[in-house]
C-alpha positions as CSV (number, residue, x, y, z in Angstrom):
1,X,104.4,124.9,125.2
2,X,101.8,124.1,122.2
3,X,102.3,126.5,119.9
4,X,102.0,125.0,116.1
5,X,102.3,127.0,112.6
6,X,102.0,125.3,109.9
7,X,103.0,126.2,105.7
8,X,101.6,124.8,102.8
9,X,102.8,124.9,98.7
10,X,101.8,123.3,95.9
11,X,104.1,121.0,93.7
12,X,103.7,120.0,90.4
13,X,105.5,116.9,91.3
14,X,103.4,112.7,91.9
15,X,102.3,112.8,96.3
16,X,104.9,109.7,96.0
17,X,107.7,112.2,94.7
18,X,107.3,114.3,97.4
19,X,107.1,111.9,100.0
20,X,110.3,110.4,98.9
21,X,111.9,113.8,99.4
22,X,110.6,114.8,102.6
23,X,111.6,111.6,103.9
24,X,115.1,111.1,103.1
25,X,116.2,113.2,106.3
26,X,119.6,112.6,105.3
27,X,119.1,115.5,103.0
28,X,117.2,117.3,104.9
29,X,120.6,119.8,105.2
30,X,119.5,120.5,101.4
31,X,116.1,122.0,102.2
32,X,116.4,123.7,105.4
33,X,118.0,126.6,106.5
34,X,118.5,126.0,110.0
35,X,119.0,122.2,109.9
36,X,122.5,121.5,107.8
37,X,122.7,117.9,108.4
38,X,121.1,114.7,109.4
39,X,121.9,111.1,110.0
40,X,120.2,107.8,110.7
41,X,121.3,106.3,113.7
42,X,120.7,102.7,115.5
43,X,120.9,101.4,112.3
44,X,118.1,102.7,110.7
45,X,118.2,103.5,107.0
46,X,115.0,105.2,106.3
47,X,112.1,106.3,107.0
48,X,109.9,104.0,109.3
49,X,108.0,104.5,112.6
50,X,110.6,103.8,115.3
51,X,113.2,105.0,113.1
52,X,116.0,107.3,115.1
53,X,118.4,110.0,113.5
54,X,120.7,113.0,114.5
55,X,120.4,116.4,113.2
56,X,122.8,119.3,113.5
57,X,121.8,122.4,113.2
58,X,122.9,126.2,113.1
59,X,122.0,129.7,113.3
60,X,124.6,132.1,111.8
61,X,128.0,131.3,112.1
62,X,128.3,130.5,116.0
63,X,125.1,129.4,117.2
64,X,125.5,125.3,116.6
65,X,123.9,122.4,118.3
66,X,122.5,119.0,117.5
67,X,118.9,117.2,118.4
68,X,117.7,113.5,118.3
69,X,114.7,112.5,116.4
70,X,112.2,109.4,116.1
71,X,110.0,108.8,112.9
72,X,106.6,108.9,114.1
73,X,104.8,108.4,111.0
74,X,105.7,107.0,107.5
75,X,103.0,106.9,105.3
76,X,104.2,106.9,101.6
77,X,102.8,109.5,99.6
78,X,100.9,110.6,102.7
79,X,102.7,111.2,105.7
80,X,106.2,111.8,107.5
81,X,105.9,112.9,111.3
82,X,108.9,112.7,113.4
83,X,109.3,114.0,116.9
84,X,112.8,116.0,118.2
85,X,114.5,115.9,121.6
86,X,117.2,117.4,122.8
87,X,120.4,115.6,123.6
88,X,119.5,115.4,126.9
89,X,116.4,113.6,126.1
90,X,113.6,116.9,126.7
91,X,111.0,117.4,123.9
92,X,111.5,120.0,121.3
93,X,108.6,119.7,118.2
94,X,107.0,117.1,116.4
95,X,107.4,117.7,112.8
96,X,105.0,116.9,110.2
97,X,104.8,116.7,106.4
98,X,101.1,116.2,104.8
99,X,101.2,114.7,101.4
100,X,97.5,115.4,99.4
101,X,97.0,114.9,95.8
102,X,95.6,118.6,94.4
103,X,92.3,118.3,92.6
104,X,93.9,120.2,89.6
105,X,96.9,118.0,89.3
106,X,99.9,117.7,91.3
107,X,100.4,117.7,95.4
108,X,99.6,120.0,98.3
109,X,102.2,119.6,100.9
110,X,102.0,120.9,104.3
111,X,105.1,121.2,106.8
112,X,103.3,121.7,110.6
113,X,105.7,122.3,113.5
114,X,104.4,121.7,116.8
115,X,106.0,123.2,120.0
116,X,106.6,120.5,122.8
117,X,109.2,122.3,124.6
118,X,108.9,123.0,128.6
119,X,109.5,125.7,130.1
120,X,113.1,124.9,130.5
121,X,113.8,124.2,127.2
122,X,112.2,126.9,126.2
123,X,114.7,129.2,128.2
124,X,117.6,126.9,126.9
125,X,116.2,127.2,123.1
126,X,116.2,130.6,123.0
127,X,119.7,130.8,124.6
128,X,121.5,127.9,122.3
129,X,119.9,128.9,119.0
130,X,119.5,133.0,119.5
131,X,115.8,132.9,118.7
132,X,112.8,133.8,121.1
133,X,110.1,133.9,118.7
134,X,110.2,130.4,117.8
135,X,107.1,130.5,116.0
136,X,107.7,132.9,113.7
137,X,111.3,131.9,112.9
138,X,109.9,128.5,111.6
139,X,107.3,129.7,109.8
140,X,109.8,131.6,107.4
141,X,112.1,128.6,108.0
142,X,109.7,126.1,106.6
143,X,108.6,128.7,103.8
144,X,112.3,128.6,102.7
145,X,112.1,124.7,103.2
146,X,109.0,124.2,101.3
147,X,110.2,126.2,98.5
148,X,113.5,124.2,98.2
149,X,111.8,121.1,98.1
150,X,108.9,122.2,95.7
151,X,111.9,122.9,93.3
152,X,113.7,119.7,94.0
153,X,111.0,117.8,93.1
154,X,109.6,119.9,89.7
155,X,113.0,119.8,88.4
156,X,113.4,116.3,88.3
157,X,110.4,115.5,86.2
């Protein structure tokens, strides 16, 4: 428990653009390559401290299986931090997205992962998903995420 790794990227995209993206977890399956699909849930319909939604997620073609998540932090144009539990409740990660506005022009973003599992989930983790070095995996995973959205976001200008 508490590893974190962290990836940044530059966008030539408005902090606001960005933010919009990141936090429309409902297309999250879009970006990601591990997370295919998300949903509010509880009624929620976006992005707001409190706010719960489901994501399902997959490694491969077999490896399948879904998490919970609350919206820690919504700060537009800043900020998105949600945590992830598993369906029986345990703590997985907090996610983060850091929104800065680059000196130069454009917007730094920054997509930190933090570790919260125990060491049962851990065990389960690696088991469910296939992956022990959880870490490294989401580094590249968030690379591939980062990228996705970085193009997202400059192609719509």
């Amino acid at each position: 428990m508490g590893e974190e790794v962290e990836v940044s990227v530059h966008v030539d995209a408005t902090p606001e653009r960005v933010y919009e993206l990141v936090s429309d977890l409902p297309r999250m399956g879009e970006w990601s390559p591990e997370c295919y699909r998300c949903a509010w849930t509880g009624g929620a319909t976006g992005a707001a401290p409190g706010a719960r939604f489901k994501g399902w997620n997959k490694r491969g073609g077999v490896r399948r299986w879904t998490t919970h998540g609350t919206v820690v932090t919504a700060q537009p144009g800043k900020e998105l931090s949600f945590d992830v539990h598993s369906v029986f409740d345990l703590p997985v990660a907090r996610w983060t997205y850091r929104i800065t506005p680059d000196p130069g022009g454009g917007t730094s973003v920054t997509e930190a992962w933090a570790d919260r599992r125990g060491g049962l989930m851990t065990v389960l983790g690696n088991i469910v998903s296939g992956v022990s070095d959880r870490a490294g995996h989401n580094t590249e995973g968030m690379r591939q995420t980062l990228d996705r959205i970085k193009r997202e976001a400059e192609g719509a200008r």
